[in-house]
VMD Tcl script that builds the backbone (N, CA, C; Angstrom):
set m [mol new atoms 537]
animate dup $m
set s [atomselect $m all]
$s set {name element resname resid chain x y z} {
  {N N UNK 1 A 0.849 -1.166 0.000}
  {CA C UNK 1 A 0.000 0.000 0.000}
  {C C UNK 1 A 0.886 1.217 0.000}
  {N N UNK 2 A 1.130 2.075 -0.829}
  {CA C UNK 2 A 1.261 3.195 -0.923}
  {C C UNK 2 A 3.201 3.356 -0.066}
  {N N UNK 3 A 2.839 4.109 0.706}
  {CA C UNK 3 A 3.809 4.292 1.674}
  {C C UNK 3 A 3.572 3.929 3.146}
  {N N UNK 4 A 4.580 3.302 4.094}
  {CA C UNK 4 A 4.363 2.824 5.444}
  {C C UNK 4 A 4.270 1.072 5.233}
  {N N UNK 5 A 4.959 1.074 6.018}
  {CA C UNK 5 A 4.138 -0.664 6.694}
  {C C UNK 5 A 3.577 -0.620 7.903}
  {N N UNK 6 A 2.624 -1.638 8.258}
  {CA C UNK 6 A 2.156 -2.451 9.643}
  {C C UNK 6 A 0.463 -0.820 9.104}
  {N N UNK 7 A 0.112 -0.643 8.452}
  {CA C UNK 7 A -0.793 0.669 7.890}
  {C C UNK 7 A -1.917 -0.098 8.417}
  {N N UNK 8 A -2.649 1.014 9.034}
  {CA C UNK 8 A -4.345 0.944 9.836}
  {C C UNK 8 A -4.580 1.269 8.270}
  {N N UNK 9 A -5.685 1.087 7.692}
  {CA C UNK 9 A -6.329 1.345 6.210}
  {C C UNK 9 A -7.850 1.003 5.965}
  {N N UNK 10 A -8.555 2.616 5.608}
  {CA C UNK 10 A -9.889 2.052 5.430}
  {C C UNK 10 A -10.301 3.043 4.288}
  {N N UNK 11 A -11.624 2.131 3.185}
  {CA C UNK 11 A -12.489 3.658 2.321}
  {C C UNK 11 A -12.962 4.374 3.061}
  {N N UNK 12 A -12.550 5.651 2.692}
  {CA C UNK 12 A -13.451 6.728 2.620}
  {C C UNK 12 A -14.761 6.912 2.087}
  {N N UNK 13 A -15.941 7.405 2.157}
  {CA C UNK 13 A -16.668 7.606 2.206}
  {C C UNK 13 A -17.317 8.400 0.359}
  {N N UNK 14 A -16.161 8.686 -0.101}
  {CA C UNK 14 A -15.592 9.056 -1.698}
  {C C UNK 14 A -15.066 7.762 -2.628}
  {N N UNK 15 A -14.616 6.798 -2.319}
  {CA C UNK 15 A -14.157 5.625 -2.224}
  {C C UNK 15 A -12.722 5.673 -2.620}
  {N N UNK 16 A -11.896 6.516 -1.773}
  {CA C UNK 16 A -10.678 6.583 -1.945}
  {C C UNK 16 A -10.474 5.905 -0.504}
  {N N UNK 17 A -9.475 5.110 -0.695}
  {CA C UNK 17 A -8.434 4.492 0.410}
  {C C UNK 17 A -7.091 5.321 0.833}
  {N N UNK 18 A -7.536 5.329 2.499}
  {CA C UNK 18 A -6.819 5.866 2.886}
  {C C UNK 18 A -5.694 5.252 4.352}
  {N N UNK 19 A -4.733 5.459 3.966}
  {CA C UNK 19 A -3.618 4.114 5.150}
  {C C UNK 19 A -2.658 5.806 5.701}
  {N N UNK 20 A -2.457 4.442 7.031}
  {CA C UNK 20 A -1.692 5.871 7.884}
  {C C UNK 20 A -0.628 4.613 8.879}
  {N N UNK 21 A 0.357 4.578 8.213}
  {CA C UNK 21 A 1.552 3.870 9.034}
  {C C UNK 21 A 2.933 3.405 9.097}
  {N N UNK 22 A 3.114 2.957 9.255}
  {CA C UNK 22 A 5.014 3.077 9.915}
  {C C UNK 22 A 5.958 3.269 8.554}
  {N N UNK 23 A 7.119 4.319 8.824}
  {CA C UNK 23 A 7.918 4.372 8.006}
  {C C UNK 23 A 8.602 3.415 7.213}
  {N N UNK 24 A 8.678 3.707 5.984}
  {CA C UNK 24 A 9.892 3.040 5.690}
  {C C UNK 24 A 11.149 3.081 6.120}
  {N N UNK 25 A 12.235 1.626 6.104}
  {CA C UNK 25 A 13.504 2.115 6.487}
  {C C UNK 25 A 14.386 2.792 5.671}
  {N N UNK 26 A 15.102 3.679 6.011}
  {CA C UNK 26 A 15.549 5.045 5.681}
  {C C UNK 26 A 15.013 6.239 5.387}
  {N N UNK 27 A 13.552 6.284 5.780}
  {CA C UNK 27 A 12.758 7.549 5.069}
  {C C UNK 27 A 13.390 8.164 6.538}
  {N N UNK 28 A 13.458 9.157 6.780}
  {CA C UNK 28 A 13.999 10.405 7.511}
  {C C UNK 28 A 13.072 11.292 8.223}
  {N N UNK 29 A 11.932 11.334 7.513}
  {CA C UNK 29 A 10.663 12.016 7.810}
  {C C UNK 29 A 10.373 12.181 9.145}
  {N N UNK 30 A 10.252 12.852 10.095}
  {CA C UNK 30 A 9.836 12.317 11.132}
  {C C UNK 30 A 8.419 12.070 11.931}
  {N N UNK 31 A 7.194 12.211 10.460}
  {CA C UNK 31 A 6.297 12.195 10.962}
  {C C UNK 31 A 5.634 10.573 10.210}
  {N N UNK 32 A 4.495 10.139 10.877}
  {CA C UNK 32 A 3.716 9.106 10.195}
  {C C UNK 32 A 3.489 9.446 8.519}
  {N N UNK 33 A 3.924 8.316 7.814}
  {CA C UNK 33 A 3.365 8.612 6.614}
  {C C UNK 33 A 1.820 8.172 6.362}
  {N N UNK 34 A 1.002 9.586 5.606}
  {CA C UNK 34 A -0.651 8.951 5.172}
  {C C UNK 34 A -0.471 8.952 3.754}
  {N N UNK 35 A -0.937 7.877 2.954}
  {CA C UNK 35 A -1.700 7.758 1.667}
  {C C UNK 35 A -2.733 7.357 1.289}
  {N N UNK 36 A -2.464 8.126 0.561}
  {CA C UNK 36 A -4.420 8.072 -0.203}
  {C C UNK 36 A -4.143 7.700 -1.531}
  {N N UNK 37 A -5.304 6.746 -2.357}
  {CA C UNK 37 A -5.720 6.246 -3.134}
  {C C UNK 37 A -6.642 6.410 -3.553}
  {N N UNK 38 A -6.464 7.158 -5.042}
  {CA C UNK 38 A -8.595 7.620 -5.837}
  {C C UNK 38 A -8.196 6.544 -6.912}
  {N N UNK 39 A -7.566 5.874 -6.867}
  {CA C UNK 39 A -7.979 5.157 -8.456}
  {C C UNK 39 A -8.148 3.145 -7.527}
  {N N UNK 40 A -8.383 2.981 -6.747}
  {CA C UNK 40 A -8.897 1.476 -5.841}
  {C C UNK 40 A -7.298 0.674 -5.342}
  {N N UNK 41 A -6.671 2.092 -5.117}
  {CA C UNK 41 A -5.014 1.033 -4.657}
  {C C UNK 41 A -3.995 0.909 -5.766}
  {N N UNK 42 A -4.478 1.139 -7.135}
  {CA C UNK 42 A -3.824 1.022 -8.191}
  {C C UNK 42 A -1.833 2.070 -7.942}
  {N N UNK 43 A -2.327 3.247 -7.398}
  {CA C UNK 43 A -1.490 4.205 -6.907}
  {C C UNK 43 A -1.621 5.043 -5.813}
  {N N UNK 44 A -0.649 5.491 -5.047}
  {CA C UNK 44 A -0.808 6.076 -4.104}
  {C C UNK 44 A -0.237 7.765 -3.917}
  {N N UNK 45 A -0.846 8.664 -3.163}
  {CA C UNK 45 A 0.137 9.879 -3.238}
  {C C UNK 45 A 0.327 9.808 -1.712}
  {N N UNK 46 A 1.142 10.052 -1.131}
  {CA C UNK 46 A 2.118 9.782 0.340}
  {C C UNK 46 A 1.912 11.836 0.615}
  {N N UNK 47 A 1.890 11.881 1.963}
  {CA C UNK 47 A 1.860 13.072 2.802}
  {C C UNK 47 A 2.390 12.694 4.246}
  {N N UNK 48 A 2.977 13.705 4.844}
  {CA C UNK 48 A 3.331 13.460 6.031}
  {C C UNK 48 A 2.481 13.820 6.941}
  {N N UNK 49 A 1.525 13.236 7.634}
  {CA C UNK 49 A 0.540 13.025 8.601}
  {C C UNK 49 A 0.924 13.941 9.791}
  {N N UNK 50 A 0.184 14.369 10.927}
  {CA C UNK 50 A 0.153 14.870 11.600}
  {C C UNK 50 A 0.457 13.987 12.746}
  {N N UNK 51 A 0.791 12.771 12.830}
  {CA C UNK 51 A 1.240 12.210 13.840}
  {C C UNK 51 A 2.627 11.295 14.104}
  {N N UNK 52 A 2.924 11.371 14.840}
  {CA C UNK 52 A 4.192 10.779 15.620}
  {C C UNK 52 A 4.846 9.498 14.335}
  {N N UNK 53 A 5.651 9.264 13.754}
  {CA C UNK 53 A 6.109 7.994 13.396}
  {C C UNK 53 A 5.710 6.952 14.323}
  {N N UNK 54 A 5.226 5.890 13.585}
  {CA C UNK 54 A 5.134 4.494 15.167}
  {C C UNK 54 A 6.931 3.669 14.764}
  {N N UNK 55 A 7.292 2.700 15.757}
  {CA C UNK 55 A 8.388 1.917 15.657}
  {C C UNK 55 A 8.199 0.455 15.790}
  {N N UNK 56 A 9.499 0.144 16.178}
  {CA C UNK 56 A 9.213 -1.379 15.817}
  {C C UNK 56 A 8.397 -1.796 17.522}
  {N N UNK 57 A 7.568 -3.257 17.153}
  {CA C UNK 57 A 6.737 -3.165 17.975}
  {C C UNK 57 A 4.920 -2.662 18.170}
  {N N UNK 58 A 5.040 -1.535 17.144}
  {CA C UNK 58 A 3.894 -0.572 17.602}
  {C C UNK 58 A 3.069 -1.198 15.885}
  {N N UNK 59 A 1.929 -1.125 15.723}
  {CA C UNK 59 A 1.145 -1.195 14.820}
  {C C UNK 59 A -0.275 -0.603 15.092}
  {N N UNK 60 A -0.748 0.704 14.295}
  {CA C UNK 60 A -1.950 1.688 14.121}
  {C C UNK 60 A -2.942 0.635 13.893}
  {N N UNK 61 A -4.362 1.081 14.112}
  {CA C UNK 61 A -5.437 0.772 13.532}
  {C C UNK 61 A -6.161 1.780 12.840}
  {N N UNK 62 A -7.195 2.059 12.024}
  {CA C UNK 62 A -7.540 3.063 11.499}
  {C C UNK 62 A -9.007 2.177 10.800}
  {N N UNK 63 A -10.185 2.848 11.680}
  {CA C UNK 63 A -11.623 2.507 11.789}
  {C C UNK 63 A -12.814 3.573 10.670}
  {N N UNK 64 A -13.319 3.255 9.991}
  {CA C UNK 64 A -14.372 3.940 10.042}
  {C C UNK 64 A -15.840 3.842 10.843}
  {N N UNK 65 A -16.083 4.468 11.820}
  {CA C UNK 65 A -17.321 4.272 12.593}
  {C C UNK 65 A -18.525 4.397 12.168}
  {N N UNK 66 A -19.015 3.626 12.585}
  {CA C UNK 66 A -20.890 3.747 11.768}
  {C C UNK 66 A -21.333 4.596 12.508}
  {N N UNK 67 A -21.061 5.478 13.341}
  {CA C UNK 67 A -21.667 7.026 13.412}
  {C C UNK 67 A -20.994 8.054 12.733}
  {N N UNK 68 A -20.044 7.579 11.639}
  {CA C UNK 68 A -19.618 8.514 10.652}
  {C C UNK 68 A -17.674 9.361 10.855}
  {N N UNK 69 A -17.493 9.180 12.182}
  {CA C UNK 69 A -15.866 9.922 11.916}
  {C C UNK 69 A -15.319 8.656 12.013}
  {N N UNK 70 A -13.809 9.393 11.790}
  {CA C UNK 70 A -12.991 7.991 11.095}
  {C C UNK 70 A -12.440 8.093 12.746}
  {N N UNK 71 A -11.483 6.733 12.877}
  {CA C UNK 71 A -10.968 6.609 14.722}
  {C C UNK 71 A -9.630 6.144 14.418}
  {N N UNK 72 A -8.506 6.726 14.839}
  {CA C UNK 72 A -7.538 6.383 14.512}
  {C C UNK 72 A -6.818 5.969 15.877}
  {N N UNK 73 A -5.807 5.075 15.964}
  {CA C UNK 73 A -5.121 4.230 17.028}
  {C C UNK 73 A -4.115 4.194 17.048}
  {N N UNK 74 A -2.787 4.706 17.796}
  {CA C UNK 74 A -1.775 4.336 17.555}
  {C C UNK 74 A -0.912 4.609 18.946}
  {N N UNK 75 A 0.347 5.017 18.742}
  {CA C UNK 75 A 1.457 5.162 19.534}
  {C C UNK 75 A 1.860 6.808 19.553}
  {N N UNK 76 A 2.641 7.149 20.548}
  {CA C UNK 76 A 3.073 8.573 20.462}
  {C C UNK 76 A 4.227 8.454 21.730}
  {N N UNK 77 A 5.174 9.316 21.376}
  {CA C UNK 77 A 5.899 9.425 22.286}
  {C C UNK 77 A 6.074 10.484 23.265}
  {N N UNK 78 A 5.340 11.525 22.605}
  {CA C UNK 78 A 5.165 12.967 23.422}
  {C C UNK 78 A 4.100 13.276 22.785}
  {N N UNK 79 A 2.432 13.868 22.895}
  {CA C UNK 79 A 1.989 14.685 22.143}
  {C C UNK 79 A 1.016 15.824 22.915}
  {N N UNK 80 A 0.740 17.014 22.407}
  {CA C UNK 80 A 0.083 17.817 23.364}
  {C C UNK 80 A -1.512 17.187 23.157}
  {N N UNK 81 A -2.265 17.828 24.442}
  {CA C UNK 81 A -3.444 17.008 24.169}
  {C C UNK 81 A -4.145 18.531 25.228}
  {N N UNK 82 A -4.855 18.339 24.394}
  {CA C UNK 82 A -5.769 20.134 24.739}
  {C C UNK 82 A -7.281 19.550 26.348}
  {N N UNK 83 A -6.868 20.911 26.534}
  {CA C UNK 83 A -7.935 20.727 28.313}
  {C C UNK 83 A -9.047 19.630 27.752}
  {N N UNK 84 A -9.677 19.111 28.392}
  {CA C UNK 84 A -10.448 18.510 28.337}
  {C C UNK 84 A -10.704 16.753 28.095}
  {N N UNK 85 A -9.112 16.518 27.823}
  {CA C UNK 85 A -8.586 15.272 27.232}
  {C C UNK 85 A -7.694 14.824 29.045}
  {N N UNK 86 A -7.943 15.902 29.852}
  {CA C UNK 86 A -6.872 15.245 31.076}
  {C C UNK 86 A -7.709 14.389 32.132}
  {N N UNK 87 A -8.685 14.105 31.598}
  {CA C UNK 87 A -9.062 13.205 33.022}
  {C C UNK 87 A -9.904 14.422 33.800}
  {N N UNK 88 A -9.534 13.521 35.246}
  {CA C UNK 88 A -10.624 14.393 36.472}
  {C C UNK 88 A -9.884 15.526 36.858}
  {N N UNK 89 A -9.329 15.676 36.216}
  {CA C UNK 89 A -8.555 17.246 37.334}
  {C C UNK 89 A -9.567 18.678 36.645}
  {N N UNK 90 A -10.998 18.234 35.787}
  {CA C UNK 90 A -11.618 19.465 35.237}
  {C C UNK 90 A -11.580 20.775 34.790}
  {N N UNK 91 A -10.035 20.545 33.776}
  {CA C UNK 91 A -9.545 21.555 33.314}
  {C C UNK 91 A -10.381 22.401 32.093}
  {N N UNK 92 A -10.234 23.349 32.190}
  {CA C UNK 92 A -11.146 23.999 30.992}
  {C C UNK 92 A -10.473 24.935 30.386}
  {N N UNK 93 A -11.078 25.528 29.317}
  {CA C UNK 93 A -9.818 27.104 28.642}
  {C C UNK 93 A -9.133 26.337 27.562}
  {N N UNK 94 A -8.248 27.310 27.580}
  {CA C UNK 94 A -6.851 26.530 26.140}
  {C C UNK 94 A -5.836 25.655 27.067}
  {N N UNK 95 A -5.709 25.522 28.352}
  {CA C UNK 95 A -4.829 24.827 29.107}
  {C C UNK 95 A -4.890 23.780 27.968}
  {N N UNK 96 A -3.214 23.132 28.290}
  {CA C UNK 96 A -2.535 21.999 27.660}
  {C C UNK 96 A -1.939 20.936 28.236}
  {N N UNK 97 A -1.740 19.965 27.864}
  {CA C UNK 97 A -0.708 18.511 28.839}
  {C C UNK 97 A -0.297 18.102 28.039}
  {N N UNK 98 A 0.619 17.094 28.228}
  {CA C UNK 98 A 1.777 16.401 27.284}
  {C C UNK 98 A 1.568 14.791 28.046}
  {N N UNK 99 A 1.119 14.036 26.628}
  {CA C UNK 99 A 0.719 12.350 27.523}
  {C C UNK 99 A 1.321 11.460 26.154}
  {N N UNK 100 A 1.489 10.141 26.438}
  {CA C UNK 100 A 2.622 9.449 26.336}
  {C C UNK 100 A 1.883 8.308 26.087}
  {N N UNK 101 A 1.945 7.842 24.587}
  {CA C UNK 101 A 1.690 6.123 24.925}
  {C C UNK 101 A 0.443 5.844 23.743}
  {N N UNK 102 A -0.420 5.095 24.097}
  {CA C UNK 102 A -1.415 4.609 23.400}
  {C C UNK 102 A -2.500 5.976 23.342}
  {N N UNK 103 A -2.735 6.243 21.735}
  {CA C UNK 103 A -4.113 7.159 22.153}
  {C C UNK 103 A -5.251 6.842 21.034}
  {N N UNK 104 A -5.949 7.674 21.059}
  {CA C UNK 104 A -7.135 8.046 19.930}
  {C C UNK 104 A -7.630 9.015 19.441}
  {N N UNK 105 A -7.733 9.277 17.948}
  {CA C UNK 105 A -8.355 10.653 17.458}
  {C C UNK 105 A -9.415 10.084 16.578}
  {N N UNK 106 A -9.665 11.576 16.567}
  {CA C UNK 106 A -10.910 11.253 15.613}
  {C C UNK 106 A -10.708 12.421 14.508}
  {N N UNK 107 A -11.306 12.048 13.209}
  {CA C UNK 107 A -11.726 12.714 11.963}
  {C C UNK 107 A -12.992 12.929 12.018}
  {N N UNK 108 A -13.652 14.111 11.816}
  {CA C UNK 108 A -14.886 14.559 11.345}
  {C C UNK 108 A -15.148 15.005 9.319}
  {N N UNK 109 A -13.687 14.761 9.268}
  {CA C UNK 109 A -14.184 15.414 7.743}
  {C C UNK 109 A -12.995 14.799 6.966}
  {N N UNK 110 A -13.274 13.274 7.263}
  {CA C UNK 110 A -11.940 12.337 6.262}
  {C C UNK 110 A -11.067 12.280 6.369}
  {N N UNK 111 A -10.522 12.558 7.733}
  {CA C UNK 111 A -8.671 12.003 7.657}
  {C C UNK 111 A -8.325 13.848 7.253}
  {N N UNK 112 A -9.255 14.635 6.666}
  {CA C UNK 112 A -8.262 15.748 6.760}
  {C C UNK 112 A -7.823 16.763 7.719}
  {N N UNK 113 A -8.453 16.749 9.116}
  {CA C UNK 113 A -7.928 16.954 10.158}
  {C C UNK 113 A -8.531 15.974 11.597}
  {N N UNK 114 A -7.940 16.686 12.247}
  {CA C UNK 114 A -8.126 15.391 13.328}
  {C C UNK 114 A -8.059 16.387 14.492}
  {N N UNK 115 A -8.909 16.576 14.895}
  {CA C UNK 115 A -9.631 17.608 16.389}
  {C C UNK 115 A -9.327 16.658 17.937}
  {N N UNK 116 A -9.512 16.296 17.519}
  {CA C UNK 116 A -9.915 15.254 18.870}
  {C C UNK 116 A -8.908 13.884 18.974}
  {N N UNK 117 A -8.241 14.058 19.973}
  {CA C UNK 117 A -6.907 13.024 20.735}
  {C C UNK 117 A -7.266 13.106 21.933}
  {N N UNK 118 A -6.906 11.756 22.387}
  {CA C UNK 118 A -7.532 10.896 23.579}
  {C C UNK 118 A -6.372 9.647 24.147}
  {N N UNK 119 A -5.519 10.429 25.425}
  {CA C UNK 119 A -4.815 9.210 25.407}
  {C C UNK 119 A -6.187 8.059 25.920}
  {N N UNK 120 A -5.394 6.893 25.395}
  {CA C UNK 120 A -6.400 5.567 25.571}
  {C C UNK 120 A -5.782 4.933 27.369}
  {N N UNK 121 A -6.786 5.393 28.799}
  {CA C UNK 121 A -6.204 5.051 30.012}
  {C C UNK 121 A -7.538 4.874 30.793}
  {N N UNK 122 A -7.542 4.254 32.059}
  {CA C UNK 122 A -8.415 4.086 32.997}
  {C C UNK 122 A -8.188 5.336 33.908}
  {N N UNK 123 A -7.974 6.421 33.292}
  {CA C UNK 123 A -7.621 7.722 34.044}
  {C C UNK 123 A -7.388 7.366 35.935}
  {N N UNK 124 A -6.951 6.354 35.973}
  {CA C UNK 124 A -6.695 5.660 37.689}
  {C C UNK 124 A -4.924 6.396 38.088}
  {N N UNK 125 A -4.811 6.371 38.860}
  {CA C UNK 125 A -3.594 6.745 39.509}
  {C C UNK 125 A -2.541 5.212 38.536}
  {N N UNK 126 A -1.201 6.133 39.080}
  {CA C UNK 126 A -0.232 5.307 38.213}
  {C C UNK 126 A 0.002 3.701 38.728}
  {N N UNK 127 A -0.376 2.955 37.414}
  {CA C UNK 127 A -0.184 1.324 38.354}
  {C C UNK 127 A 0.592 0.690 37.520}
  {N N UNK 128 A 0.284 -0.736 37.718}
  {CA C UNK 128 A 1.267 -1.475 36.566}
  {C C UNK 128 A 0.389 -2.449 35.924}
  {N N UNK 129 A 0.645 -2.747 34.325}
  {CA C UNK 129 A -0.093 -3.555 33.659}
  {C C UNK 129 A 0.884 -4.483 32.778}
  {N N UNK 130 A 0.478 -5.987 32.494}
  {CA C UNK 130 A 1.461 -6.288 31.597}
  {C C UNK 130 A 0.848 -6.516 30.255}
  {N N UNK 131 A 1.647 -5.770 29.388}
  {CA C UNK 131 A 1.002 -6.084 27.380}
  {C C UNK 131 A 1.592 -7.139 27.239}
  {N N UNK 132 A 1.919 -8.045 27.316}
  {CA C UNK 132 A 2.578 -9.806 26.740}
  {C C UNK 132 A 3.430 -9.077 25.502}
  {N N UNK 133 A 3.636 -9.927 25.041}
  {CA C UNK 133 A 4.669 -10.052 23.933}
  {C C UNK 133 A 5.869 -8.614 24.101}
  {N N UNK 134 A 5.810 -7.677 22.665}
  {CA C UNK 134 A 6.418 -6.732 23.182}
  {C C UNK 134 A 6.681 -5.452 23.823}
  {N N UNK 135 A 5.239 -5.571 24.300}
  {CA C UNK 135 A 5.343 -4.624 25.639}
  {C C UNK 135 A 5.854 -4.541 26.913}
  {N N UNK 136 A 5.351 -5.964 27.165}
  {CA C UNK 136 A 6.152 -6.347 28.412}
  {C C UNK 136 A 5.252 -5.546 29.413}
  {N N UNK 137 A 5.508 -5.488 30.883}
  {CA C UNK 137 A 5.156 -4.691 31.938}
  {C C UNK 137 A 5.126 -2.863 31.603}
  {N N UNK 138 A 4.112 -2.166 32.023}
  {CA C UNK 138 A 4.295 -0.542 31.960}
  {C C UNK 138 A 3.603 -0.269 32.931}
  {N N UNK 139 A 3.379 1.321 33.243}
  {CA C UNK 139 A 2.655 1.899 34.167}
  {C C UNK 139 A 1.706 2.591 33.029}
  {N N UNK 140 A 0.628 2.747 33.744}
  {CA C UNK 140 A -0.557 3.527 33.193}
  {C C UNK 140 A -0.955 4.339 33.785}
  {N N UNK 141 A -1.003 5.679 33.958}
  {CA C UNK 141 A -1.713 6.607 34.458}
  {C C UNK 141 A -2.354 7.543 33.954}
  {N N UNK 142 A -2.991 8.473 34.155}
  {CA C UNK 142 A -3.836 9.256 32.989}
  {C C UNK 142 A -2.961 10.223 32.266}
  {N N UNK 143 A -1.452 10.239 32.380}
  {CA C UNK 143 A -0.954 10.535 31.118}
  {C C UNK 143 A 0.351 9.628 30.200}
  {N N UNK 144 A -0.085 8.669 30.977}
  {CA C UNK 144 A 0.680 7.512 30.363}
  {C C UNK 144 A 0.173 6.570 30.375}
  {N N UNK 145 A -0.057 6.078 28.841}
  {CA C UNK 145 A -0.560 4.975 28.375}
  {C C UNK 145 A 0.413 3.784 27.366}
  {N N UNK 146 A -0.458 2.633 27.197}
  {CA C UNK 146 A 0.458 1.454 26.915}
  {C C UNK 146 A 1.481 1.959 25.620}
  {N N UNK 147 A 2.831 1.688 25.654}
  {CA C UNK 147 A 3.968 2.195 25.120}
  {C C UNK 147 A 3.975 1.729 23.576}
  {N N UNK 148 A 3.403 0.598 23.409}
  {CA C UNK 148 A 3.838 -0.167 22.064}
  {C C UNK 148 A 3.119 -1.679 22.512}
  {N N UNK 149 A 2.197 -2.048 21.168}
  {CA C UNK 149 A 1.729 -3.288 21.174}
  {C C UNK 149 A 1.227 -3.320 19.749}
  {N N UNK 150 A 0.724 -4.357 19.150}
  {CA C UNK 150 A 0.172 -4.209 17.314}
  {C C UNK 150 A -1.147 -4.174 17.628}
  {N N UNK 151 A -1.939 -3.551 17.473}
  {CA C UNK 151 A -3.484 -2.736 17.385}
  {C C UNK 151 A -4.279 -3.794 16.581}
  {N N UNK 152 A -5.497 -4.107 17.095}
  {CA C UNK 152 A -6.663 -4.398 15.946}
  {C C UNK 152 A -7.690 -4.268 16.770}
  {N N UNK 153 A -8.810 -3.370 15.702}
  {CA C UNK 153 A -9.911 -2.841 16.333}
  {C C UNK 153 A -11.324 -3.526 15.608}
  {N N UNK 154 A -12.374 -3.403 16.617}
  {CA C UNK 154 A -13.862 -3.609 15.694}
  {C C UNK 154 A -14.450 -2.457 16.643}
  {N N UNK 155 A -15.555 -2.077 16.009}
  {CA C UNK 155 A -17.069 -1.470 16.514}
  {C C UNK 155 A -18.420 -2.697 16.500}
  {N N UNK 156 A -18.379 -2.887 17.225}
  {CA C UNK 156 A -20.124 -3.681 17.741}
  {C C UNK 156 A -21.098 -2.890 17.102}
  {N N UNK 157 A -22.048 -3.991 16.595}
  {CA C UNK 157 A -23.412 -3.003 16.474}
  {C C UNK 157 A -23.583 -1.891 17.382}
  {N N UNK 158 A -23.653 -2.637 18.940}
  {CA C UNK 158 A -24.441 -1.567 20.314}
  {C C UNK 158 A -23.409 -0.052 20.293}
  {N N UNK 159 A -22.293 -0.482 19.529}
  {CA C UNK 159 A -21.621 1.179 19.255}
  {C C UNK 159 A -20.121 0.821 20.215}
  {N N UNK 160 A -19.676 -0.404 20.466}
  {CA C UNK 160 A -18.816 -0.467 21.378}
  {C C UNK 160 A -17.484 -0.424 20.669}
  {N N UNK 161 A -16.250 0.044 20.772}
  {CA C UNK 161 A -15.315 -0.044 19.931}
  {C C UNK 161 A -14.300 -0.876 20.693}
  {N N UNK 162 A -14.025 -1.867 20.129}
  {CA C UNK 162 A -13.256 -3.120 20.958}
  {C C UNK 162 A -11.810 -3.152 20.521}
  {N N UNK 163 A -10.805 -2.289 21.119}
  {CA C UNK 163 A -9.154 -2.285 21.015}
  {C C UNK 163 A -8.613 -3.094 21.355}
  {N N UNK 164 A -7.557 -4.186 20.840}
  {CA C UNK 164 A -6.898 -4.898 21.617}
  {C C UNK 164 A -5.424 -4.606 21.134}
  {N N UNK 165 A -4.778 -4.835 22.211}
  {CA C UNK 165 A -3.384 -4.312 22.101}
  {C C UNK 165 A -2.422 -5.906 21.816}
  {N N UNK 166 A -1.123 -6.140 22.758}
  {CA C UNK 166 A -0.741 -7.678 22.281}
  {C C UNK 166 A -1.440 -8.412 23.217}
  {N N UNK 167 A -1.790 -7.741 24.153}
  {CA C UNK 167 A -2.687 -8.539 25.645}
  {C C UNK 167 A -3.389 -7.702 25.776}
  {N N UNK 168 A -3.759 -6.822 25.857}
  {CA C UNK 168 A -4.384 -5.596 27.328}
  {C C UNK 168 A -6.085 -5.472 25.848}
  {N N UNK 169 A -6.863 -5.611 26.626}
  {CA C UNK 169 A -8.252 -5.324 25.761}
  {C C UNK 169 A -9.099 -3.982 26.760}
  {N N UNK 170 A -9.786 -3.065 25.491}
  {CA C UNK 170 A -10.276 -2.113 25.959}
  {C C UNK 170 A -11.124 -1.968 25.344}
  {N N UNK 171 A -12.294 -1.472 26.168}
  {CA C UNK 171 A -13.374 -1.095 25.239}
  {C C UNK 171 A -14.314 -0.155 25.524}
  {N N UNK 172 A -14.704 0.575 24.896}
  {CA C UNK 172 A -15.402 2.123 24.895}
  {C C UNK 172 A -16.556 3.031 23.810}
  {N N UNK 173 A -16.692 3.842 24.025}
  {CA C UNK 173 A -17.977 4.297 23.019}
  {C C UNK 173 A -17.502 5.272 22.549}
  {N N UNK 174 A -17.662 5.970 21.502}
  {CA C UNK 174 A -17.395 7.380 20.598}
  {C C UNK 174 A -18.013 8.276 21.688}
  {N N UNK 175 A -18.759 8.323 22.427}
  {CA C UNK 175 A -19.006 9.497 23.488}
  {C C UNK 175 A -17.780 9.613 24.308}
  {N N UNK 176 A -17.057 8.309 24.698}
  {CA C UNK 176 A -15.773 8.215 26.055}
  {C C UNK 176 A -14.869 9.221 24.965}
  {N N UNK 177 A -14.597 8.414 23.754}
  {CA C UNK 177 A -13.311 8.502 23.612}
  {C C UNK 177 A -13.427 10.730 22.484}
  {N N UNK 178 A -14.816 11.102 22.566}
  {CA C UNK 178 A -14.618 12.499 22.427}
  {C C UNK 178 A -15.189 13.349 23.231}
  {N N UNK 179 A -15.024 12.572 24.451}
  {CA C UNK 179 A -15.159 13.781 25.888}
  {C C UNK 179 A -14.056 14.273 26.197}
}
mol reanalyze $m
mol bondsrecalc $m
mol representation Tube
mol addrep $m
């Protein structure tokens, strides 16, 4: 597909295909590569995405939801995440935080921007969890989430979106994950 391996990839709603994942080796770039496809995969045009490169270990998912925005899954190593994304401390305004690890965004208008990031946590005080394979043991707290695991997602009819990491399973509704 296009550019990236280990690529979350779904149609658009235009019926262009669109993939968002891990660099190639030696590309330099330092952001995730996205491509898009208008002719069914035949060719691709490559852009540098608005998010973090993933590494070895880490593999995106990339959903279209049957309530209509797209849900994207992946890894980050630093990213800002605007008031309202911190948990219980009921921050409001332009306040900002910096969280670490597994998250989620969302598209309202095709992959061409992305409003809404969500680290993926039980917003609980810092504990310990183990991801099996290559995650191994981490801490989770509401600004640190699981470090690296390979992603695969579904949505349930009842609207449930079911993440599983190499071990650790989560599951939540498009209301959790854009509060």
């Amino acid at each position: 597909m296009g550019y990236g391996i280990h690529a979350g990839v779904t149609q658009l709603k235009d019926g262009c295909i669109l993939g968002l994942g891990r660099r190639l080796r030696g590309d330099v770039d330092p952001a995730m590569p996205q491509s898009i496809s208008s002719d069914g995969g035949a060719t691709f045009v490559r852009t540098p995405s608005i998010f973090d490169a993933i590494r070895s270990g880490q593999r995106p998912v990339l959903l279209s939801l049957q309530e209509g925005p797209l849900a994207f899954f992946s890894f980050t190593l630093g990213m800002e995440f605007k008031s309202g994304f911190a948990g219980n401390d009921g921050a409001t305004g332009e306040q900002s935080w910096t969280g670490r690890g597994l998250f989620g965004a969302l598209s309202y208008d095709e992959g061409a921007t992305w409003p809404v990031r969500r680290l993926i946590t039980d917003d609980r005080p810092e504990h310990w969890l183990d991801g099996g394979a290559w995650t191994g043991k981490f801490v989770m707290s509401p600004t640190l989430a699981e470090p690296r695991g390979y992603l695969t997602a579904t949505q349930t009819e009842n609207g449930i979106i079911h993440l599983l990491s190499s071990k650790v399973h989560y599951a939540f509704n498009l209301a959790w994950l854009d509060a």
